[in-house]
MARBA-3410 file (N, C-alpha, C, O; in Angstrom, 1 decimal):
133
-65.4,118.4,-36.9,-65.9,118.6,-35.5,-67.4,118.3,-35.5,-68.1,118.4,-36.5 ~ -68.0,117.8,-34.4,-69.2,117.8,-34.5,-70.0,118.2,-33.7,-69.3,118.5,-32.8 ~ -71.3,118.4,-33.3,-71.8,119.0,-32.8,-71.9,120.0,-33.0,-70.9,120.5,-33.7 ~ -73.0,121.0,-32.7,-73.1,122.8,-33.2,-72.4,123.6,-32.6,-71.7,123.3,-31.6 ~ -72.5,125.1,-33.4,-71.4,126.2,-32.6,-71.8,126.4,-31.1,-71.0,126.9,-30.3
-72.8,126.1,-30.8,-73.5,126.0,-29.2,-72.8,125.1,-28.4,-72.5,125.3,-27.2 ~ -72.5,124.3,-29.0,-72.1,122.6,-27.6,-70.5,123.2,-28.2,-70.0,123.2,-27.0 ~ -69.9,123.4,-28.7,-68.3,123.4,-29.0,-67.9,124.6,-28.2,-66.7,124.8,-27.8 ~ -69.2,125.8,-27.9,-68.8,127.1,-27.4,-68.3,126.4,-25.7,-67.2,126.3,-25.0 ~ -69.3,126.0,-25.6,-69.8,125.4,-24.2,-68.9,124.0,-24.0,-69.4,123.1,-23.4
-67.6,123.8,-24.4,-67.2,122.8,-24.4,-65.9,123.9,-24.3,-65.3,123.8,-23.2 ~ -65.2,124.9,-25.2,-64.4,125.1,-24.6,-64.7,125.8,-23.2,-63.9,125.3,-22.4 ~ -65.4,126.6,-22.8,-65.3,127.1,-21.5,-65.2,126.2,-19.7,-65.0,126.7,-18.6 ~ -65.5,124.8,-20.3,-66.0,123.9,-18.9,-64.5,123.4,-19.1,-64.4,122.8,-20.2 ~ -63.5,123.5,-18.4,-62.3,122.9,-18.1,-62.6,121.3,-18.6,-63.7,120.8,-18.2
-61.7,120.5,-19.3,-61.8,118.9,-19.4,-61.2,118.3,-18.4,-60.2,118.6,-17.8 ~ -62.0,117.3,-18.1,-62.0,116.2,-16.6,-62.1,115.2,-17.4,-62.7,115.1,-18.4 ~ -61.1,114.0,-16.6,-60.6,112.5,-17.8,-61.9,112.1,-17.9,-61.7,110.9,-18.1 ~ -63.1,112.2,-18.0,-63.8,111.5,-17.8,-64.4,111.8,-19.3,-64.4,111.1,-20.3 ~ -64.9,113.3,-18.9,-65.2,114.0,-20.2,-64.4,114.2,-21.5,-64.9,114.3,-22.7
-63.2,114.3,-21.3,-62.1,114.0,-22.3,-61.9,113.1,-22.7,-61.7,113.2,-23.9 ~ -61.7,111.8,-22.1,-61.4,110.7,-22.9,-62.5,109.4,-23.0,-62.6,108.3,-23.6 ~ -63.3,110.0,-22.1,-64.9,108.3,-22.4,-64.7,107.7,-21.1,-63.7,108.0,-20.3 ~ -65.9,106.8,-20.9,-65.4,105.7,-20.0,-64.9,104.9,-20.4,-65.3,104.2,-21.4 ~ -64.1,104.8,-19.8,-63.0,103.4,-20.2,-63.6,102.2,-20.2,-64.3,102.1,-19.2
-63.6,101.2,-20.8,-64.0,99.7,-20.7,-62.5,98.7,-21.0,-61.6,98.6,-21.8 ~ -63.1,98.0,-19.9,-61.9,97.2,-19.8,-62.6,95.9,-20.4,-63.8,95.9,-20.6 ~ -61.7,94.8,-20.9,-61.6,93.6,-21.6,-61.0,92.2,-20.5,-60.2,91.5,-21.0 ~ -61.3,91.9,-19.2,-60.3,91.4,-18.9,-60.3,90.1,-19.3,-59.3,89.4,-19.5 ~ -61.6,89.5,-19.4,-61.9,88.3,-19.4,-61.1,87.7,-20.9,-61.0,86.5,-21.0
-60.5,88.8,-22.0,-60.1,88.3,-23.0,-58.8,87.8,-23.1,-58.6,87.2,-24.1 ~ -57.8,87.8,-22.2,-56.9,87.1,-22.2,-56.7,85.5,-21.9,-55.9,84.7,-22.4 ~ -57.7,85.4,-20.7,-57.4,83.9,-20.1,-58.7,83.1,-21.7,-58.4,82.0,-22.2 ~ -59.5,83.7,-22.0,-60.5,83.4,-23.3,-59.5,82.7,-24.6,-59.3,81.5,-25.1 ~ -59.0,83.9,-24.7,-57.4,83.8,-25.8,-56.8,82.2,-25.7,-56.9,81.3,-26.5
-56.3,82.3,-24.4,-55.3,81.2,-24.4,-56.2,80.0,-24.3,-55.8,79.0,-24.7 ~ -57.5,80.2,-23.7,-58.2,78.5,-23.8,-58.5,78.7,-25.2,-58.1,77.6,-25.7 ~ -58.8,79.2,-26.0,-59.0,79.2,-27.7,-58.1,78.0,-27.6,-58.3,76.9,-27.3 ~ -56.6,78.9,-27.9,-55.7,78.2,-28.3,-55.3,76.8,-27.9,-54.9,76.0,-28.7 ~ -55.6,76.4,-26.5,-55.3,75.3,-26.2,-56.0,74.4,-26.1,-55.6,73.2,-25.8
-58.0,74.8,-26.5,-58.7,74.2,-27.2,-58.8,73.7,-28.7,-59.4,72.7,-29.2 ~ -57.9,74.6,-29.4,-57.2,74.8,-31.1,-56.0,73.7,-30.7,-56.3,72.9,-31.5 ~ -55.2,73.3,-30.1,-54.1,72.8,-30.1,-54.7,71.3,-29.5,-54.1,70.2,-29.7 ~ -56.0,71.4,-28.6,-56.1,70.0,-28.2,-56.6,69.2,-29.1,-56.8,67.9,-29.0 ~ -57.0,70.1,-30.4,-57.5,68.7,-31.6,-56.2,67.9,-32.0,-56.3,66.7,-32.4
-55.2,68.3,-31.9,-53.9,67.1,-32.2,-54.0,66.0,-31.1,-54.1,64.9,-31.6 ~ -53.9,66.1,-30.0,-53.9,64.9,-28.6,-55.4,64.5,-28.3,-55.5,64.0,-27.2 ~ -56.5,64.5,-28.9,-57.4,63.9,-28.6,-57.5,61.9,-29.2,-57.5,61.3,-30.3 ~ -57.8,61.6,-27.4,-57.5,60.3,-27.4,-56.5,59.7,-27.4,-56.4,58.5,-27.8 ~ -55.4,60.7,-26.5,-53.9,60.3,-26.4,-54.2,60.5,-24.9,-55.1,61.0,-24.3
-52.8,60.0,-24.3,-52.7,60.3,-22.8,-52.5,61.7,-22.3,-52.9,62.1,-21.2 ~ -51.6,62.7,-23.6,-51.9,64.0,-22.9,-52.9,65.1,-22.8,-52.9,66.2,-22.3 ~ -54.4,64.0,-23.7,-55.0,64.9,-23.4,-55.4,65.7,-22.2,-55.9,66.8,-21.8 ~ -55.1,64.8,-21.9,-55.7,64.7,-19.7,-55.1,66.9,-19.7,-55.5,67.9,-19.2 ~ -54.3,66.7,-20.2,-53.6,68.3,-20.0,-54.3,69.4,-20.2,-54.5,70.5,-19.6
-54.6,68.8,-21.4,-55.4,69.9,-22.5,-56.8,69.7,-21.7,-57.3,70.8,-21.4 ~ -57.3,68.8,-21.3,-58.4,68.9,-20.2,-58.3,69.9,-18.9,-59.3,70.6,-18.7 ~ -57.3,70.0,-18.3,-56.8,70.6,-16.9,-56.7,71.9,-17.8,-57.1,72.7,-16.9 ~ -56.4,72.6,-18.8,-56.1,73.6,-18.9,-57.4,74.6,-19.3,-57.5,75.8,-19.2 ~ -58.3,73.5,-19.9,-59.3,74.4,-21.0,-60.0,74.7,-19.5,-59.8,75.8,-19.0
-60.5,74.0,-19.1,-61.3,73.6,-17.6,-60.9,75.0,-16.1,-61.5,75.7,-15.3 ~ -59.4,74.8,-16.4,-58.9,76.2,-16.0,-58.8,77.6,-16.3,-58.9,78.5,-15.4 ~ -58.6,77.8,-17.9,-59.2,79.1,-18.5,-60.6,79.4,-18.6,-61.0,80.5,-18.9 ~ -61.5,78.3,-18.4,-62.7,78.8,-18.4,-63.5,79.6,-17.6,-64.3,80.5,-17.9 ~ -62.8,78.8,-16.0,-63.2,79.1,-14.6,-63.0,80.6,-14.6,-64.0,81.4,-14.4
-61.5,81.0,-14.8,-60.7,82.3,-15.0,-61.8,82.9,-15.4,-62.5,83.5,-14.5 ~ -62.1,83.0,-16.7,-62.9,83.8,-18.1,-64.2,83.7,-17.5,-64.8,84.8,-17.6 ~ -65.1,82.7,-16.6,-66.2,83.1,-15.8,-65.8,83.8,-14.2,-66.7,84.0,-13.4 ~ -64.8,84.2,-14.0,-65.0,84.9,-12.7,-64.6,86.4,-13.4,-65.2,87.3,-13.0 ~ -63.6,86.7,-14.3,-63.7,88.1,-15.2,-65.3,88.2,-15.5,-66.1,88.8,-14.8
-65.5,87.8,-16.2,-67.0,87.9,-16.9,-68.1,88.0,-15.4,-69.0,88.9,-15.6 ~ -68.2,87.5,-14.5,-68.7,87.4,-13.2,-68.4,89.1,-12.3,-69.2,90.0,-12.0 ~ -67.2,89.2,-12.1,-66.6,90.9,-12.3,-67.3,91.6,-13.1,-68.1,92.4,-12.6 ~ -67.4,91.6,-14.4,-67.6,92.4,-15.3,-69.5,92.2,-15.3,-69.9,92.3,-16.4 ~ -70.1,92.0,-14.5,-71.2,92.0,-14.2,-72.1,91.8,-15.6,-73.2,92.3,-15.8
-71.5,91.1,-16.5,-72.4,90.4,-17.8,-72.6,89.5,-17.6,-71.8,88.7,-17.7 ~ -74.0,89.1,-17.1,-74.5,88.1,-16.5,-75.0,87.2,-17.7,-75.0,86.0,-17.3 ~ -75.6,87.4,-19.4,-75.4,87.1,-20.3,-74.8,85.8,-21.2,-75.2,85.0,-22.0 ~ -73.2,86.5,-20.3,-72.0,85.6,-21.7,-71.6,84.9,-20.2,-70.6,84.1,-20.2 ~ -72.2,85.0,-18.9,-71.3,84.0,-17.8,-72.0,82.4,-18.1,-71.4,81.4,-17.7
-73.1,82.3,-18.8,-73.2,80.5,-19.3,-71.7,79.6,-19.9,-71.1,78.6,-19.5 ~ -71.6,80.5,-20.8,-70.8,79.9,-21.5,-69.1,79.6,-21.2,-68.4,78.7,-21.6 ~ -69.0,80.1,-20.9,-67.1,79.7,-20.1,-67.7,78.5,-18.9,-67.0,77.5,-19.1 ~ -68.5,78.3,-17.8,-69.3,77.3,-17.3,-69.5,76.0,-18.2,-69.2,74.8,-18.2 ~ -70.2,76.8,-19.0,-70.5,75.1,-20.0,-69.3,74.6,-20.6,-69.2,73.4,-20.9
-68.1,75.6,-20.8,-66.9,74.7,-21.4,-66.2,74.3,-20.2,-65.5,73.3,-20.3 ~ -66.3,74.8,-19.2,-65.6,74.5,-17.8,-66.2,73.2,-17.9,-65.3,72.3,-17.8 ~ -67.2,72.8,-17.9,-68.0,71.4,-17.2,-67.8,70.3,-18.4,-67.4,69.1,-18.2 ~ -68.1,70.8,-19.6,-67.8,69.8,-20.9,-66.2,69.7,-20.7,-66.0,68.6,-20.1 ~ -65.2,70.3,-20.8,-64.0,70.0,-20.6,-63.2,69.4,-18.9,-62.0,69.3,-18.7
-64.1,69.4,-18.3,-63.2,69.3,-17.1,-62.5,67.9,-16.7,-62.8,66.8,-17.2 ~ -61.8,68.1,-16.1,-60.9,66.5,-16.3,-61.3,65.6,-14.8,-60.8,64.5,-14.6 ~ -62.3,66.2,-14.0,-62.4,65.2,-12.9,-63.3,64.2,-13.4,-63.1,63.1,-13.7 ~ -64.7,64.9,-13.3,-65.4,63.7,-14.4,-65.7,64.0,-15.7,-66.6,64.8,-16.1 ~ -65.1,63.4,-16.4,-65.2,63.7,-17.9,-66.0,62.9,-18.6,-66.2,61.7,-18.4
-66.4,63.5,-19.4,-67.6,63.3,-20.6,-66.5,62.4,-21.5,-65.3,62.6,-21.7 ~ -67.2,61.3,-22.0,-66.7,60.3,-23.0,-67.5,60.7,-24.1,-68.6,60.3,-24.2 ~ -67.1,61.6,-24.8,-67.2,62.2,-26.4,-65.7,61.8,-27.1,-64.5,61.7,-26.6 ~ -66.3,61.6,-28.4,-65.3,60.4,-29.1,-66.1,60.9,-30.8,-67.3,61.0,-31.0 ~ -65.2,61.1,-31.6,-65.2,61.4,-33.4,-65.1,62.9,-33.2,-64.6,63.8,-32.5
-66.2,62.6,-34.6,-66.1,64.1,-35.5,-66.8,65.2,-34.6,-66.4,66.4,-34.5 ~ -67.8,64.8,-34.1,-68.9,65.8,-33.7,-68.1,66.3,-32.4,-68.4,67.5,-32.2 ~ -67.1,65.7,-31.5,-66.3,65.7,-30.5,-65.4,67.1,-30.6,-65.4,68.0,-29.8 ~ -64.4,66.7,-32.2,-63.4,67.6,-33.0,-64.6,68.8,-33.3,-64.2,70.0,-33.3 ~ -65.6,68.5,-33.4,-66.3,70.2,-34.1,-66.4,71.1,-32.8,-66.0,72.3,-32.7
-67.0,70.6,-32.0,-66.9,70.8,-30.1,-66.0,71.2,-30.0,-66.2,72.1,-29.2 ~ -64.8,71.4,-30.3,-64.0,71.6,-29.9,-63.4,72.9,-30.5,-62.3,73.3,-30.0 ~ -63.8,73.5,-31.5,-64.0,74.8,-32.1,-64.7,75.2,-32.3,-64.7,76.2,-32.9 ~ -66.3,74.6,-31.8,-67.4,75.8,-31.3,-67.2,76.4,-29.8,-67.6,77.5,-29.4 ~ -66.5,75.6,-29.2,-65.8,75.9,-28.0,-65.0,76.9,-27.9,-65.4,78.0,-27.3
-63.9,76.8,-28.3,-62.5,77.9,-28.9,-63.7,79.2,-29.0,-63.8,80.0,-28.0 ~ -64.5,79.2,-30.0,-65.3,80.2,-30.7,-66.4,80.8,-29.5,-66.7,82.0,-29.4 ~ -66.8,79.9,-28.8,-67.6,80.6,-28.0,-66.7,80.9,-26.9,-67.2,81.7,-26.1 ~ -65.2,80.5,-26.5,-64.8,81.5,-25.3,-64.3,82.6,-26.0,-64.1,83.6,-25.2 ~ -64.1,82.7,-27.4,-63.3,84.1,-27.7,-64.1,85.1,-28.1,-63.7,86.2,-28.2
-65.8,84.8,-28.5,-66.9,85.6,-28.2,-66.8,86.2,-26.8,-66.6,87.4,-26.7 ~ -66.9,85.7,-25.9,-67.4,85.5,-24.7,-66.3,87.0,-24.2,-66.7,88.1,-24.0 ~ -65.1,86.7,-24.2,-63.9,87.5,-23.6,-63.9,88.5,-24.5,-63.2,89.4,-24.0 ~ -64.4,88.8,-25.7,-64.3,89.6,-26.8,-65.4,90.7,-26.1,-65.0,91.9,-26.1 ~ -66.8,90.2,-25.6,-68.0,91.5,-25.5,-68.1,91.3,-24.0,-68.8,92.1,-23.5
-67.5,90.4,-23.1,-67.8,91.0,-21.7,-66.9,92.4,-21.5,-65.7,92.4,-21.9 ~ -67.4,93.4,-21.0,-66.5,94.2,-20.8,-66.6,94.9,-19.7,-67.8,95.4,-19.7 ~ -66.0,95.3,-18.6,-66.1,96.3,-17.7,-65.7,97.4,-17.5,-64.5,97.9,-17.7 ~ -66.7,97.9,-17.0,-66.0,100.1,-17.0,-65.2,100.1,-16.0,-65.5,99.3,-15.1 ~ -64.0,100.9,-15.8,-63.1,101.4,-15.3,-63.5,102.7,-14.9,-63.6,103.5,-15.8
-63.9,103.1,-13.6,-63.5,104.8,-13.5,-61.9,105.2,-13.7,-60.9,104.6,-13.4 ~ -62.2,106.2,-14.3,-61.2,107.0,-14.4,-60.6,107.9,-13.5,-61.5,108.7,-13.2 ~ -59.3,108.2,-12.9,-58.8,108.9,-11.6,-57.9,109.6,-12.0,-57.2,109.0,-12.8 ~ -57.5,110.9,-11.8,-57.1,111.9,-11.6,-56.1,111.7,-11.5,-55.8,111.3,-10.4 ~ -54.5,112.0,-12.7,-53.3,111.8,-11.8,-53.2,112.4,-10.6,-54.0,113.3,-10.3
-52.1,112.1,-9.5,-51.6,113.2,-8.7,-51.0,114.4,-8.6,-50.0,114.6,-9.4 ~ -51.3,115.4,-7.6,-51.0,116.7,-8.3,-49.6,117.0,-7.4,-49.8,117.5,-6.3 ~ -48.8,116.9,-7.6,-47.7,117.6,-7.2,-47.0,118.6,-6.7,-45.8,118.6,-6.5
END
């Protein structure tokens, strides 16, 4: 246990409220749509310079947007650059003509910086009181 016999005395006597019992909650949301552009930034090194990349463009371009309006929510004003800059480097209306190696490494500094990004934006959740019956 921690804390002294003073704060533990004084801790059982104040009834526990979710707030005090269990933390503020922090929510993660931006990490799922982050997740899946990884991946389908991780999967578009096979189709680069094929015709379906056009896909893997429309998609990363779309998880990004997602992963900046969570992170935009989540008022981390910080990590909102970065899902933007992969939104604009990947997007499929006007696309950037990058072509080799340095292209393929982009393409998993990318992956890497949306799964940073969705990993530490986080937002607090209050916590609410079930209903009392």
């Amino acid at each position: 246990m921690s804390g002294n016999r003073a704060q533990r005395r004084n801790a059982a006597r104040t009834p526990p409220t979710l707030e005090n019992r269990y933390g503020s909650r922090k929510q993660r949301r931006a990490l799922a749509p982050a997740t899946v552009g990884m991946i389908v930034l991780l999967g578009g090194l096979l189709l680069v310079g094929q015709d379906g990349y056009l896909f893997i463009r429309f998609g990363v371009a779309i998880l990004a947007v997602i992963t900046a309006v969570f992170v935009w929510q989540a008022r981390q004003w910080a990590w909102l650059p970065v899902p933007l800059v992969v939104a604009v480097l990947w997007n499929p209306v006007l696309p950037f003509a990058f072509a080799g190696q340095p292209f393929r490494l982009g393409h998993v500094v990318g992956a890497a910086a949306l799964l940073v990004t969705g990993a530490f934006a986080r937002q607090s959740v209050s916590v609410q009181a079930p209903p009392k019956s």
